[in-house]
Steps between C-alpha positions, in 0.01 A plus 500: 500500500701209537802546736767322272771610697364355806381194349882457400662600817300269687525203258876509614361478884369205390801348396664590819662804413592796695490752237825741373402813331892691461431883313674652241486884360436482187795578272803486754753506486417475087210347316682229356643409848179542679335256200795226597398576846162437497595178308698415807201554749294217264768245509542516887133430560377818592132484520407866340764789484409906627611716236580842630386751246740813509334824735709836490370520876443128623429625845457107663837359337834522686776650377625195333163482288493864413868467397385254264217681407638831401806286294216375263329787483826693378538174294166617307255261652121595495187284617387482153799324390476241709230302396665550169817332568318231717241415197764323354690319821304182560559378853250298739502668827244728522638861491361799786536853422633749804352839490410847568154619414633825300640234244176295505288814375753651301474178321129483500359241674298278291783516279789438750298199606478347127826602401679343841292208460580434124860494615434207749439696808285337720458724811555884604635671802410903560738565759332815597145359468391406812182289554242792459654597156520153337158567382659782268642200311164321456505573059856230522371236770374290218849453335726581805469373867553812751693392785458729862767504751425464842724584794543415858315773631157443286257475764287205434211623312707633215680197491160318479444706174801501339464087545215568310620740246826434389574232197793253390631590887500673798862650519609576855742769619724311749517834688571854572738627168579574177572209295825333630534650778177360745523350856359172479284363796381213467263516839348809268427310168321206662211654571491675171520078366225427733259757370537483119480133565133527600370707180714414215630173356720701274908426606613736731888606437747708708716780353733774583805443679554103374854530483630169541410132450490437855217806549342370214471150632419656851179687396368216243444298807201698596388666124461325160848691390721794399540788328906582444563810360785721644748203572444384128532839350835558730642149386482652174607834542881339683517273220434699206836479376620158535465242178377238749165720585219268359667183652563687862156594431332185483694400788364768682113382404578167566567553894241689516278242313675209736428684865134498331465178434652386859129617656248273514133574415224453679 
C-alpha cells in the first residue's frame, strides 16, 4: 500500500514545515457551521484536519470533546452520514477520522474504509485500538492509513513496533490524561522522539493537552508537529454565539499556525 498520508505529511517537512493538525467533531456545533469551519482550517494552512466522529461513550475525550460529541449526536449525526456530506465538500487538506472500534465494525470495515475514503479521508485513528488490535483493521489499510498512539510509558520494544506498524503518523500522547487535561513533560516525550526516530520515517506528532500556541511551538521543537483538539473545540464552544465566530476563528488558527512556523527544521 502506498502511505499517501505520509507521503503528504512529510512533503510539507520538506518545505520546512512544522505541521498543524487542529480537530473538529463532526457536526458541532451544526453541520453547516462545522462545514464553514472546516473551510476555515484550509485557509489557515492547516496541513490535514482530525475529524472527531461522534461516540455515545468516547472514553479518551475530555469533557469538552464529549460535550461536543453528545450535541451532534442529539443533533442527528451518524458515521454514515458523514462521508455523505463530505462527498460533496472539496477541500485539499487531507482529512483523518477519530474513532472508537464499536463504530468501525458497526460500520463494516471494508466498507467504512471505502466509504471514508471516497469522502477524502486519508487516514484513521481507533482510539481504543491499541497496537496489537490494528491488525483487526487489516480489510481498510489499503484505502485508509491506521495511525497507533504511543505514550510515554511504551517501553522500547513496543515503540520499536508501532514505528513499524503505524501509517500516515505516529500520534503521541503528551502524557498521563484524558484529552485536554494531560501533564506535559517534555524530559518524558524525548525519548519517545528518539525511539520512533530509529524505525520509522513517518512524521511523528504530539497530541493531547496542546492548549496554547506557546505549548504548541514548545513541543514542535523536538517532534514534526501537533495535534490540537480540546483548545480548538473549547474556542468554539465560548464563541458559539457571537456573529464574529469564523473571523475570531481564523484568528485563532492563525497563532497557532504562526508559533509553528517560528521553529526551525532540521
Amino acid at each position: 500500500m502506498t502511505d499517501r498520508l505520509a507521503e503528504t505529511l512529510n512533503v510539507k517537512k520538506i518545505e520546512k514545515k512544522k505541521l498543524f493538525l487542529p480537530y473538529l467533531t463532526f457536526g458541532y456545533p451544526n453541520i453547516p457551521i462545522f462545514l464553514d469551519l472546516l473551510k476555515i482550517c484550509q485557509d489557515q494552512g492547516v496541513d490535514a484536519i482530525e475529524i472527531g466522529i461522534p461516540h455515545s461513550d468516547p472514553v479518551a475525550d475530555g469533557p469538552i470533546l464529549q460535550e461536543s460529541s453528545y450535541h451532534a449526536l442529539k443533533n442527528g449525526v451518524t458515521p454514515k452520514m458523514i462521508p455523505e456530506v463530505l462527498s460533496s465538500v472539496q477541500l485539499k487538506v487531507p482529512l483523518i477520522a477519530m474513532t472508537y472500534g464499536n463504530i468501525v465494525f458497526q460500520y463494516g470495515i471494508e466498507r467504512f474504509g471505502k466509504d471514508y475514503h471516497q469522502a477524502g479521508f486519508q487516514g484513521l485513528i481507533v482510539a481504543d485500538f491499541p497496537l496489537e488490535t490494528s491488525r483487526m483493521l487489516d480489510d481498510l489499510k489499503e484505502m485508509l492509513s491506521v495511525i497507533i498512539l504511543a505514550s510515554t510509558n511504551t517501553l522500547a520494544e513496543r515503540l520499536r513496533k508501532i514505528g513499524q506498524e503505524s501509517c500516515g503518523f505516529v500520534y503521541i500522547v503528551s502524557g498521563k490524561g484524558i484529552t485536554g487535561k494531560t501533564n506535559i513533560d517534555l524530559e518524558q516525550i524525548k525519548p519517545v522522539i528518539t525511539g520512533l526516530r530509529k524505525t520509522t520515517t513517518v512524521p511523528l506528532l504530539i497530541g493531547f493537552g496542546v492548549n496554547s500556541p506557546e505549548i504548541a511551538r514548545e513541543l514542535a521543537m523536538i517532534a514534526d508537529g501537533v495535534i490540537v483538539g480540546s483548545a480548538v473545540v473549547r474556542f468554539i464552544a465560548q464563541h458559539i454565539d457571537d456573529p464574529e465566530l469564523m473571523c475570531g476563528f481564523a484568528r485563532y488558527l492563525s497563532q497557532y499556525r504562526q508559533a509553528l512556523d517560528q521553529v526551525s527544521v532540521i
